[in-house]
C-alpha positions in Angstrom: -27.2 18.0 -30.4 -31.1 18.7 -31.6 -32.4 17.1 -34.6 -30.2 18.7 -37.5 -29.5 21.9 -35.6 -27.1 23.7 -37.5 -24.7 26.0 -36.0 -24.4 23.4 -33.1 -21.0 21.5 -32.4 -20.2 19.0 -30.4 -19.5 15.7 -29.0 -22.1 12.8 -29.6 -22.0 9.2 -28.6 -23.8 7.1 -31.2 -23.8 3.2 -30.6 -23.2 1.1 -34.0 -26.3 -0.4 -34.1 -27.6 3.5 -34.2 -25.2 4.9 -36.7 -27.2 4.4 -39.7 -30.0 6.7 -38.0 -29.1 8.9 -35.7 -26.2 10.8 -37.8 -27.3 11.3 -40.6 -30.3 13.2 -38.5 -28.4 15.0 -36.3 -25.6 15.9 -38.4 -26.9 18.3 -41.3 -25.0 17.2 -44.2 -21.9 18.9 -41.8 -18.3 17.5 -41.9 -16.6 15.2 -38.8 -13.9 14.3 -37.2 -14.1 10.4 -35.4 -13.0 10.0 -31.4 -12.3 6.6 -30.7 -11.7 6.3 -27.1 -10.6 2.9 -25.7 -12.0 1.3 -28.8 -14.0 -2.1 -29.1 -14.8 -2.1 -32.5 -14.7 -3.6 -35.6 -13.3 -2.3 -38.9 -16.8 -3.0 -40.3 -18.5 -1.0 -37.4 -15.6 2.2 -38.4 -17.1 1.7 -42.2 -20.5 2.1 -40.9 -20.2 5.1 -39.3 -18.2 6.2 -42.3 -21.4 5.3 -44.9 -23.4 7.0 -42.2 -22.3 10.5 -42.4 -22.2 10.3 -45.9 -18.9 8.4 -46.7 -15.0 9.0 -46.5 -16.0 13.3 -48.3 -17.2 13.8 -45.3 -14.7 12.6 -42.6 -12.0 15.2 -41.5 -9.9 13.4 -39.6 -9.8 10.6 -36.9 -8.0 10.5 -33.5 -7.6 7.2 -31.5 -6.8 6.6 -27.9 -5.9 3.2 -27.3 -4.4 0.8 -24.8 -3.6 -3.1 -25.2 -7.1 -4.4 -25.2 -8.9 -2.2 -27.3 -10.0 -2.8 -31.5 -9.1 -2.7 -33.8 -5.5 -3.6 -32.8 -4.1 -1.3 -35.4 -5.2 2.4 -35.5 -4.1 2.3 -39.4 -7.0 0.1 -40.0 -9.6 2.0 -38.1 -8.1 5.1 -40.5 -8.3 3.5 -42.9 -11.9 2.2 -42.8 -13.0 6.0 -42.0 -11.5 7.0 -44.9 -8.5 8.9 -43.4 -4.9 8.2 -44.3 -2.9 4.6 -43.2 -0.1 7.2 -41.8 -0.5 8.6 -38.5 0.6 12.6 -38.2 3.0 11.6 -35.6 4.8 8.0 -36.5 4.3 5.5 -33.2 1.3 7.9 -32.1 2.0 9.9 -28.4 2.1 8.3 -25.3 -0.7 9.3 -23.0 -2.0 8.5 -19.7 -5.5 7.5 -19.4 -6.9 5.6 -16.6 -4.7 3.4 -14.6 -2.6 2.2 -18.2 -0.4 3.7 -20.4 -2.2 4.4 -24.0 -1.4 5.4 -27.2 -3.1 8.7 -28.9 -3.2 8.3 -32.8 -4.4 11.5 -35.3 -5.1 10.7 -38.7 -5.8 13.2 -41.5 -8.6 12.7 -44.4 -7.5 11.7 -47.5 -6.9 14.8 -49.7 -8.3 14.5 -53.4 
């Protein structure tokens, strides 16, 4: 994505230690949606990115693919500090294959209000 490019969609990979800078430049004010993909972060490091993008108003959704070794342990707490809903759309998540182990896909919707 260019430097507040609007019209432009897509996927970007922002470290933490980056969050505070590079999306609130690239992003335009625009909503998002969080892809955490074999997660190793901290709930603190989800609320970042979170204050980053403007806060929870902003977050769409969230959608976690996890295994055993990833964090946070629980996908209800990296929803939660995005701002989505505790309560995944489908209960235990879906079972998906990724890499050599069997993982768990999460989707979580924003909180509405």
């Amino acid at each position: 994505l260019g430097v507040c490019a609007p019209g432009q969609s897509g996927v970007m990979f922002v470290h933490p230690a980056e969050a505070a800078t590079r999306l609130a430049e690239r992003l335009c004010s625009r909503t998002v949606a969080f892809l955490l993909c074999w997660p190793q972060l901290a709930a603190e490091h989800i609320t970042a990115y979170t204050a980053a993008v403007g806060g929870p108003d902003k977050v769409r959704g969230l959608v976690m693919v996890a295994g055993e070794n990833c964090s946070p342990r629980d996908p209800s707490d990296a929803a939660s500090a995005s701002g989505c809903t505790r309560d995944a759309l489908v209960e235990e998540g879906e079972e998906v294959k990724c890499l050599s182990e069997l993982c768990r896909a999460w989707t979580f919707e924003a909180k509405k209000g």
